[in-house]
C-alpha positions as CSV (number, residue, x, y, z in Angstrom):
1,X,0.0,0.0,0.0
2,X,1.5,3.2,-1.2
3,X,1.6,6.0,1.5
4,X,1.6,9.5,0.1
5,X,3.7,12.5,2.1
6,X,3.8,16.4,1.4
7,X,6.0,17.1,-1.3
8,X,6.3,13.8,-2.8
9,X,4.3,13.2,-6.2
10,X,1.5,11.8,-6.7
11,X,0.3,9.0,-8.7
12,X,-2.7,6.9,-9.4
13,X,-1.4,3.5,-10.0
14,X,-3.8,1.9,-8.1
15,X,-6.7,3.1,-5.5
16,X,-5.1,2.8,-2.4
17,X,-3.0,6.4,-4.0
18,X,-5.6,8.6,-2.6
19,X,-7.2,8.2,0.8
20,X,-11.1,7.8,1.6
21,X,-12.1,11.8,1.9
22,X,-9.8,12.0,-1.8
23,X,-11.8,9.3,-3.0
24,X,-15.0,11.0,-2.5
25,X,-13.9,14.5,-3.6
26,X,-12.5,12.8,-7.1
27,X,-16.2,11.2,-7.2
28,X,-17.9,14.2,-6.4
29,X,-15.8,17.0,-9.2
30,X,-16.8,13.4,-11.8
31,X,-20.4,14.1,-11.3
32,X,-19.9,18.1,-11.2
33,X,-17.6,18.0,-14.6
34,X,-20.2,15.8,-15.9
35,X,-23.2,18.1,-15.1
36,X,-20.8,20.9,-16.9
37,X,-20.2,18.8,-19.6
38,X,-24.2,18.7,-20.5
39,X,-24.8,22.2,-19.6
40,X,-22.4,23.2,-22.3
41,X,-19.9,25.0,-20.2
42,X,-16.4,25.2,-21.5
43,X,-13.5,24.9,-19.0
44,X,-10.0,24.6,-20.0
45,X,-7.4,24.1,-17.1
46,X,-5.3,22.4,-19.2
47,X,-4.2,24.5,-22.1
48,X,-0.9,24.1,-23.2
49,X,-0.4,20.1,-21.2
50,X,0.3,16.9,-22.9
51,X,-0.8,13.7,-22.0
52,X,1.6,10.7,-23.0
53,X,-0.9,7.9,-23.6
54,X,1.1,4.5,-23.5
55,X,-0.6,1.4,-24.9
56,X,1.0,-2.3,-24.9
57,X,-3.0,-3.5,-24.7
58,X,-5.2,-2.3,-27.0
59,X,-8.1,-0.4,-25.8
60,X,-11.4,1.2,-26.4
61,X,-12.7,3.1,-23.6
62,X,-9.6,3.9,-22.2
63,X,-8.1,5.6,-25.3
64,X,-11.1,7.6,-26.4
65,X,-11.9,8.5,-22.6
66,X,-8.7,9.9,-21.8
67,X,-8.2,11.5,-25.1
68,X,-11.4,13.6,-25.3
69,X,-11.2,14.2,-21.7
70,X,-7.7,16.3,-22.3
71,X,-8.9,18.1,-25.6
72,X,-11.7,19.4,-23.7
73,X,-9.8,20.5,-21.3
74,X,-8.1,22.5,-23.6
75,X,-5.1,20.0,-23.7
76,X,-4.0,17.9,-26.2
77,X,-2.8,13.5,-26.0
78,X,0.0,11.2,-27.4
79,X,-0.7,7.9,-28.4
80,X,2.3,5.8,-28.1
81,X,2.2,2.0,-28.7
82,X,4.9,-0.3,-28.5
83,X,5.0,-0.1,-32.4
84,X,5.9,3.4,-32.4
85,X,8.3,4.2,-29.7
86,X,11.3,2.4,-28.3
87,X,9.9,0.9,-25.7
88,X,9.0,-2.3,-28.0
89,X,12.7,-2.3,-29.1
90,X,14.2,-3.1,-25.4
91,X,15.0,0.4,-24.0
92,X,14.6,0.5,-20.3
93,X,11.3,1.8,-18.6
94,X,13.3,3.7,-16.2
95,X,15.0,5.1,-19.8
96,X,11.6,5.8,-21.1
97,X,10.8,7.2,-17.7
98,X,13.0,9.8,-17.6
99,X,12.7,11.4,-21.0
100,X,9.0,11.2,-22.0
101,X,8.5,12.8,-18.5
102,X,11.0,15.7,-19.4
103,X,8.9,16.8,-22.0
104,X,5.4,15.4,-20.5
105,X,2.7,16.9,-18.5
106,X,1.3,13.1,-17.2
107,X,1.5,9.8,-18.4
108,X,-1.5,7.0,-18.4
109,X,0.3,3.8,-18.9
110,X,-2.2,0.5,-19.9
111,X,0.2,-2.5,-19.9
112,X,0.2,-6.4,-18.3
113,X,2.8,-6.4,-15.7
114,X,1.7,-3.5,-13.0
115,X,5.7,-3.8,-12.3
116,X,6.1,-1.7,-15.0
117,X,4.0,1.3,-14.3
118,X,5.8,0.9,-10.7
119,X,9.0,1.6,-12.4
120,X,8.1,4.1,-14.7
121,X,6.4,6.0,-12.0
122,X,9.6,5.9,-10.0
123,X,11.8,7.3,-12.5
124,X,9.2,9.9,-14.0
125,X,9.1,13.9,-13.1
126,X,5.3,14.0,-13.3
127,X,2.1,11.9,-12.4
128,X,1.1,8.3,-14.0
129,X,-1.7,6.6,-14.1
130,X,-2.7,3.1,-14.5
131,X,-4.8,3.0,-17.3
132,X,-5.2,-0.5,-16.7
133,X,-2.4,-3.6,-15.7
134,X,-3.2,-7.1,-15.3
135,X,-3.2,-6.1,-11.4
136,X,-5.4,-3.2,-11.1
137,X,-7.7,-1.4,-13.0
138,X,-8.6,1.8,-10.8
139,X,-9.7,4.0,-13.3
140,X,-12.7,1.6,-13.8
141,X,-13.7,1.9,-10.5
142,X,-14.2,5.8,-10.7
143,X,-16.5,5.3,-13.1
144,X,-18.3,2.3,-11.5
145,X,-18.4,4.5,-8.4
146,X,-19.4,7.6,-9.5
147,X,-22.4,5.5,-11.5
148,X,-23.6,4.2,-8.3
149,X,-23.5,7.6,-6.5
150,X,-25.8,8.9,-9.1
151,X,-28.4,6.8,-9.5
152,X,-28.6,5.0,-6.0
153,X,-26.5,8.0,-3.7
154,X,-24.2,7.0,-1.1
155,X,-22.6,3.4,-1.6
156,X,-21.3,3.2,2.0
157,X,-23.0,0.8,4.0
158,X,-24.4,-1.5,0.8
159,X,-23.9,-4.5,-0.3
160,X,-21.7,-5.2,-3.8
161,X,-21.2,-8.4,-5.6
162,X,-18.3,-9.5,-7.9
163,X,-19.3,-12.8,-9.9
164,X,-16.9,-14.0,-11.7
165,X,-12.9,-14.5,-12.0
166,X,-10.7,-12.6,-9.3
167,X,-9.1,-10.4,-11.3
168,X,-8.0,-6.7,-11.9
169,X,-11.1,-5.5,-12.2
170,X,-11.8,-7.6,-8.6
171,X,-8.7,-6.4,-7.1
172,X,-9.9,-2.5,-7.5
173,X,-13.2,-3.5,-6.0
174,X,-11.7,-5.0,-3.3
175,X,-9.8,-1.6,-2.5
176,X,-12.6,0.5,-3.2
177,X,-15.1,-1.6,-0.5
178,X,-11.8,-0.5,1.9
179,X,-11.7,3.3,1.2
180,X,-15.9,3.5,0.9
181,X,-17.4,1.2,3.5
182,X,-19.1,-1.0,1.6
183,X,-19.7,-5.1,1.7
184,X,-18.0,-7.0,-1.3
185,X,-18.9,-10.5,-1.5
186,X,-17.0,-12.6,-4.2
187,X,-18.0,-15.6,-6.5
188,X,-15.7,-17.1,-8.1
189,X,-14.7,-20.7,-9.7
190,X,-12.2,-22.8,-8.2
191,X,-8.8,-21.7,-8.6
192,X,-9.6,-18.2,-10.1
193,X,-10.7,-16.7,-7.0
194,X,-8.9,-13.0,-6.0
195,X,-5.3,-13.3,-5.0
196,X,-5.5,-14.4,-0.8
197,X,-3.3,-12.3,0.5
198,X,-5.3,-9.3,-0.7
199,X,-7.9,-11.1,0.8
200,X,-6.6,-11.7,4.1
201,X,-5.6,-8.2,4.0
202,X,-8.8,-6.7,3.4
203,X,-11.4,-9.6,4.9
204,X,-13.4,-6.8,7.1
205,X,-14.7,-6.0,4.0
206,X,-14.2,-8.5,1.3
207,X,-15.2,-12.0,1.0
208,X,-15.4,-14.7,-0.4
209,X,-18.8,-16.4,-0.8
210,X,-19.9,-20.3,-2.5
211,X,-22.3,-19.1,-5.2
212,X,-23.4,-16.6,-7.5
213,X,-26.5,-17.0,-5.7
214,X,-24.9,-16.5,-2.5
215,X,-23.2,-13.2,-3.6
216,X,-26.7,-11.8,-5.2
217,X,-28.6,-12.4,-2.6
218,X,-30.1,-8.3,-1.5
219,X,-27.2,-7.2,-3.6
220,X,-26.8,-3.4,-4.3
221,X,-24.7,-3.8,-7.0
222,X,-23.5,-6.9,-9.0
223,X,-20.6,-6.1,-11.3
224,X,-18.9,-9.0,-13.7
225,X,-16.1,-9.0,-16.2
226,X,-15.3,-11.3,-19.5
227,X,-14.4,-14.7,-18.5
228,X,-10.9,-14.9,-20.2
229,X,-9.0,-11.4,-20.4
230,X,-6.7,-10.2,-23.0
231,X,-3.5,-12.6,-22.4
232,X,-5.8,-15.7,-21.4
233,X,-7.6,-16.5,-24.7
234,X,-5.3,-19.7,-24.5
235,X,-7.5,-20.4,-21.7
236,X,-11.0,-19.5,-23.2
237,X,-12.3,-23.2,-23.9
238,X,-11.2,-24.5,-19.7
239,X,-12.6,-21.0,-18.5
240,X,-16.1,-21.5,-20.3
241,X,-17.0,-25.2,-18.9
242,X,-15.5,-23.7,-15.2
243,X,-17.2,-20.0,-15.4
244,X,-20.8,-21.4,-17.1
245,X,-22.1,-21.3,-13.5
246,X,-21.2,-17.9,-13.0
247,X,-23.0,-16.1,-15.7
248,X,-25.2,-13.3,-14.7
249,X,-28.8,-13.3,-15.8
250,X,-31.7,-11.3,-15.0
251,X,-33.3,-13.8,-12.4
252,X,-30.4,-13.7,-11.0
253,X,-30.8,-10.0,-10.2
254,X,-34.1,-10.9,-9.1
255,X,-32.1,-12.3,-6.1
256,X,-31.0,-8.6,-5.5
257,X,-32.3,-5.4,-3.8
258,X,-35.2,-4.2,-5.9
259,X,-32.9,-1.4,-6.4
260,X,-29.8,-3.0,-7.3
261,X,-28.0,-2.2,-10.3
262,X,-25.8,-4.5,-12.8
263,X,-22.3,-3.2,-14.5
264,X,-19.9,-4.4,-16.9
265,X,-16.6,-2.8,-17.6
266,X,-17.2,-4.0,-21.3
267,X,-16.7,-5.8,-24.0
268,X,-19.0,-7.6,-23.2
269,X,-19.6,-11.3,-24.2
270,X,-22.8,-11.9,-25.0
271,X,-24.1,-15.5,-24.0
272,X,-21.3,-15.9,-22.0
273,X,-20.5,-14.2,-18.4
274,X,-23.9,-12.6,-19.5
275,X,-27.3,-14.1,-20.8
276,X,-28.1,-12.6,-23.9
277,X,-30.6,-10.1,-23.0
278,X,-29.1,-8.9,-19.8
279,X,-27.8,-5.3,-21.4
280,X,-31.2,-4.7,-22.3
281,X,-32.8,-5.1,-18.8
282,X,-33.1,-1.6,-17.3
283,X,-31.1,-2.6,-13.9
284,X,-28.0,-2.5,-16.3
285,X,-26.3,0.5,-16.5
286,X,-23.3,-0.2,-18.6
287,X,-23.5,2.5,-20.6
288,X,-23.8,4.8,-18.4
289,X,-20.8,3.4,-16.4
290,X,-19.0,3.7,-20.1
291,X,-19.2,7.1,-20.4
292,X,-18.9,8.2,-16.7
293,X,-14.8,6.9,-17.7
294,X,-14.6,10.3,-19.6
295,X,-15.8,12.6,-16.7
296,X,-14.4,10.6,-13.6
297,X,-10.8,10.6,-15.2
298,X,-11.0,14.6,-15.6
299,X,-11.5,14.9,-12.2
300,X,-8.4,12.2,-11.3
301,X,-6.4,14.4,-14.0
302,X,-7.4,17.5,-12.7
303,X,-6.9,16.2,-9.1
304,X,-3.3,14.9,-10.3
305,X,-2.2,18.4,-11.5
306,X,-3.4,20.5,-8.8
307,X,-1.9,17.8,-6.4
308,X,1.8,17.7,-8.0
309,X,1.9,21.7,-8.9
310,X,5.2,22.7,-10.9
311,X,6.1,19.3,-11.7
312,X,8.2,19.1,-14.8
């Protein structure tokens, strides 16, 4: 867990970067930059920064979100892929650290091994953030967040569910039930359940339950994921036969609160870790939770500058 001190800059690599009271001010600007956003209000904080946009996964969300989310903030964005800089020809991260961050405003790094945006964020001059590692997808969890807290209000106190394999996506949720209060019960196959010391570090507010069933029973929120992640499609025909159990379905909602909301950090699979009708039932709110990426990672980047002033 990554303690932050005065003068020393900050990242977002994963949520345990900002404390509880942080949390809910990032959450809070999300749903006020959002309400600007609609009301057609242009602010522009950001005139004259760059944001270095590294990809070794390919990405939807994350690219678009982070793009038009510094353009209209009156900045501008780099896309950089393995392809196009030396990183895919061997040079050091701590190499690529120190000069892209010389000429840099911030960096969003979406990669495998969250090693690397570890090392890059020790050898870089201004803030990085994980755009997504195999580890830890924070950024996500703004947006699943500041979803909740729009439509249902505060999410301390309630009950979440995470069906499906213990991953990234998992991991984040695991930190945000921490930081926010909340219950996370986990369902998981056999042998892809979250990693246990993470677990055992956090088990006053995360665990581990038998069943889908057992994890959507007066559930506030149920949130899923695709059953084999980019990396794992080696794995897709052994993670179908063990995940089939686990795939979320609207009378499985019915187990739920009569309030409770579904999400879906998308792609989704269709007919796999979700029935094929389940996007269409009005308890998902997927693509709201898509676009809320856009307005919950102006706040973090706007939150990162005024938090590391002068950094260069």
């Amino acid at each position: 867990m990554q303690q932050s001190h005065a003068g020393e800059l900050r990242h977002f690599l994963t949520l345990m970067d900002v404390s509880p009271e942080e949390l809910q001010q990032l959450l809070a600007r999300a749903i006020e930059l959002k309400a600007q956003h609609y009301q057609g209000e242009h602010y522009q904080p950001f005139v004259g920064k760059v944001l270095g946009m590294i990809f070794e996964k390919s990405s939807t969300r994350t690219r678009i979100s982070f793009e038009a989310g510094m353009s209209q903030f009156g900045g501008s964005a780099i896309f950089l892929s393995p392809r196009d800089t030396q990183l895919g020809r061997g040079e050091p991260i701590e190499d690529s650290a120190r000069v892209m961050s010389r000429m840099l405003d911030m960096v969003m790094i979406r990669t495998y091994a969250h090693e690397t945006v570890e090392r890059f964020a020790q050898y870089s001059r201004v803030p990085v953030i994980n755009g997504l590692t195999d580890d830890h997808h924070p950024c996500q969890l703004l947006a699943d967040l500041q979803t909740f807290i729009e439509q249902r209000g505060p999410i301390q106190g309630k009950v979440v569910s995470w069906i499906g394999d213990g991953n990234n996506m998992c991991n984040s949720y695991i930190h945000a039930a921490h930081l926010l209060g909340f219950e996370l019960r986990i369902a998981s196959p056999y042998g892809f359940e979250p990693d246990p010391e993470l677990m055992a570090e956090f088990s006053h507010c995360a665990k581990l339950v038998k069943s889908s069933e057992d994890a959507a029973e007066g559930a506030h929120l149920i949130a899923t994921d695709v059953w084999a992640s980019m990396g794992q499609e080696n794995e897709q025909n052994t993670r179908k036969r063990r995940f089939a159990p686990y795939q979320i379905t609207p009378r499985l909602l019915d187990l739920a609160s009569d309030d409770v909301l579904f999400m879906h950090c998308l792609p989704a699979h269709r007919g796999e870790e979700i029935s094929v009708d389940l996007l269409d039932d009005s308890r998902a709110v997927v693509w709201d939770e898509a676009e809320n990426r856009l307005h919950a990672q102006k706040a973090l980047m706007e939150f990162l500058m005024q938090a590391n002033p002068n950094r260069r």
